[in-house]
C-alpha positions as a printed NumPy array, in Angstrom:
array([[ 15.647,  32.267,  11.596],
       [ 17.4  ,  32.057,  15.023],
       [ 19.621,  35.094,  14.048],
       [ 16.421,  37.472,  13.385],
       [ 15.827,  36.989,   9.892],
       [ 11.983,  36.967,   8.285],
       [ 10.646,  33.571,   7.093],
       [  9.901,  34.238,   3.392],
       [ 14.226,  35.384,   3.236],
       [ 15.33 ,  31.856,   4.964],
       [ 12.412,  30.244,   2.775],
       [ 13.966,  31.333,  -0.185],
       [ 17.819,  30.662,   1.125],
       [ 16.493,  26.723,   1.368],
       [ 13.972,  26.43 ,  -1.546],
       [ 11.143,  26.244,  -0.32 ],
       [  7.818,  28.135,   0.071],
       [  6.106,  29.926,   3.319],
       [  3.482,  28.069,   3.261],
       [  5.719,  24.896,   3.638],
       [  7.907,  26.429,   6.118],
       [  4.475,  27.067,   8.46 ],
       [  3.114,  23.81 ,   8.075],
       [  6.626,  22.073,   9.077],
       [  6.631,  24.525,  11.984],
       [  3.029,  23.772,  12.837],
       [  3.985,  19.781,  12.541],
       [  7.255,  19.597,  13.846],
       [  7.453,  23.251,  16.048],
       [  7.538,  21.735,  19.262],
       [  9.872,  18.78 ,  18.754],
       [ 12.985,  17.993,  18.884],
       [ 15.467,  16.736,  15.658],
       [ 15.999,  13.541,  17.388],
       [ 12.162,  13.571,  17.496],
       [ 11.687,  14.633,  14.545],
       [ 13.594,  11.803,  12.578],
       [ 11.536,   9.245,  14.99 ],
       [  8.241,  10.383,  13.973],
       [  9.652,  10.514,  10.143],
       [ 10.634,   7.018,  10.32 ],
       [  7.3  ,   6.511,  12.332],
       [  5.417,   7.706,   9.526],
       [  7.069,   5.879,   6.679],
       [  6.726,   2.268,   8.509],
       [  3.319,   3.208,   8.898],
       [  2.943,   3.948,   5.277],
       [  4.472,   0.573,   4.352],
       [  2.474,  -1.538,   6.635],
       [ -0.871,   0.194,   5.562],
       [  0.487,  -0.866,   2.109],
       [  0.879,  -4.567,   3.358],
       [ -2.596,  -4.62 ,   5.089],
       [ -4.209,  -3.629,   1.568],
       [ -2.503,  -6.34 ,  -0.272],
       [ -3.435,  -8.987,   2.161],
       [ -6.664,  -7.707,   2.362],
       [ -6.964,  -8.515,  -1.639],
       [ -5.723, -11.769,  -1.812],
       [ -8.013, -13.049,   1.31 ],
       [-10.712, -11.193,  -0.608],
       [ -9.446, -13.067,  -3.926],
       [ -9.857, -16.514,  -2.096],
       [-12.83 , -16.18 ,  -0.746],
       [-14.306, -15.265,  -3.99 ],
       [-12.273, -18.212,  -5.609],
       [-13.757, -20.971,  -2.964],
       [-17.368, -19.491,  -3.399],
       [-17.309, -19.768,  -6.787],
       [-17.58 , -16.675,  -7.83 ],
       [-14.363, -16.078,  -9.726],
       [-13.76 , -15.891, -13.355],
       [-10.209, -16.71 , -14.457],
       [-11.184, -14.928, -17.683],
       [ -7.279, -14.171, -18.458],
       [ -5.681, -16.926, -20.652],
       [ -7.99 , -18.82 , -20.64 ],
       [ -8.359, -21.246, -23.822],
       [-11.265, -21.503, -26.161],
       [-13.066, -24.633, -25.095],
       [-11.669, -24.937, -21.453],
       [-14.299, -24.609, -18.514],
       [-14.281, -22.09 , -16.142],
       [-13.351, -24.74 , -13.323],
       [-10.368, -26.055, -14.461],
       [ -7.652, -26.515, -12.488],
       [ -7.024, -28.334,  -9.666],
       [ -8.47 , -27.81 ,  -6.341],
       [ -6.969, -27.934,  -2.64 ],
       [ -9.626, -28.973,   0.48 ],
       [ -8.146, -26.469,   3.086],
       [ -9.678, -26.709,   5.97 ],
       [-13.521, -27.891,   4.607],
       [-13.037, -24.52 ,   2.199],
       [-12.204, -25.691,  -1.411],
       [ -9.611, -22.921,  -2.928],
       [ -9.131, -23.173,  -6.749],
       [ -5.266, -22.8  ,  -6.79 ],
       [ -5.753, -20.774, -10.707],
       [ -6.184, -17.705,  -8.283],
       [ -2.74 , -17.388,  -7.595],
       [ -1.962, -18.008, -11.036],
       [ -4.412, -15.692, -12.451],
       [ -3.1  , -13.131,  -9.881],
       [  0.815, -13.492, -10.72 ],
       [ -0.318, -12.927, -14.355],
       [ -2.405,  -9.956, -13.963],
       [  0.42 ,  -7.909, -12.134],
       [  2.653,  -6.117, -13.705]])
């Protein structure tokens, strides 16, 4: 592009269409490649601490449900065996049913 040619030519040379050769240049027009590999990086952190939040945000969802007693460790569960088993932990005057880690591990893949 610096040597005069049109966009949809150098968008061809690289494999890629015009449409994501304007949104690059509307995203990244005004900055530099050192900047631009910063905000990349940026960007993916972000991505990967958004995906930590969520997770967290489960199991302290998960435990709160499991010391109300509102969770059902339907998975495994044997014929005859009531829905309280297990053994519990006092933590901190909140009683946690320690299954919900158990149930959890064996639900994901």
């Amino acid at each position: 592009m610096a040597q005069g040619e049109k966009a949809g030519v150098v968008c061809k040379q690289i494999a890629v269409t015009e449409q994501t050769y304007y949104r690059w240049r509307k995203e990244y027009g005004g900055l530099r490649l050192d900047q631009a590999k910063r905000f990349k990086a940026l960007e993916k952190e972000n991505t990967r601490l958004k995906k930590r939040v969520a997770d967290l945000s489960l199991d302290n969802q998960m435990l709160k449900e499991a010391s109300s007693g509102n969770f059902q460790a339907g998975l495994g569960r044997m014929e005859g065996e009531s829905q309280t088993s297990g053994t519990a932990v006092e933590a901190g005057g909140v009683e946690c049913a320690v299954k919900a880690a158990e149930t959890k591990a064996a639900v994901a893949p």
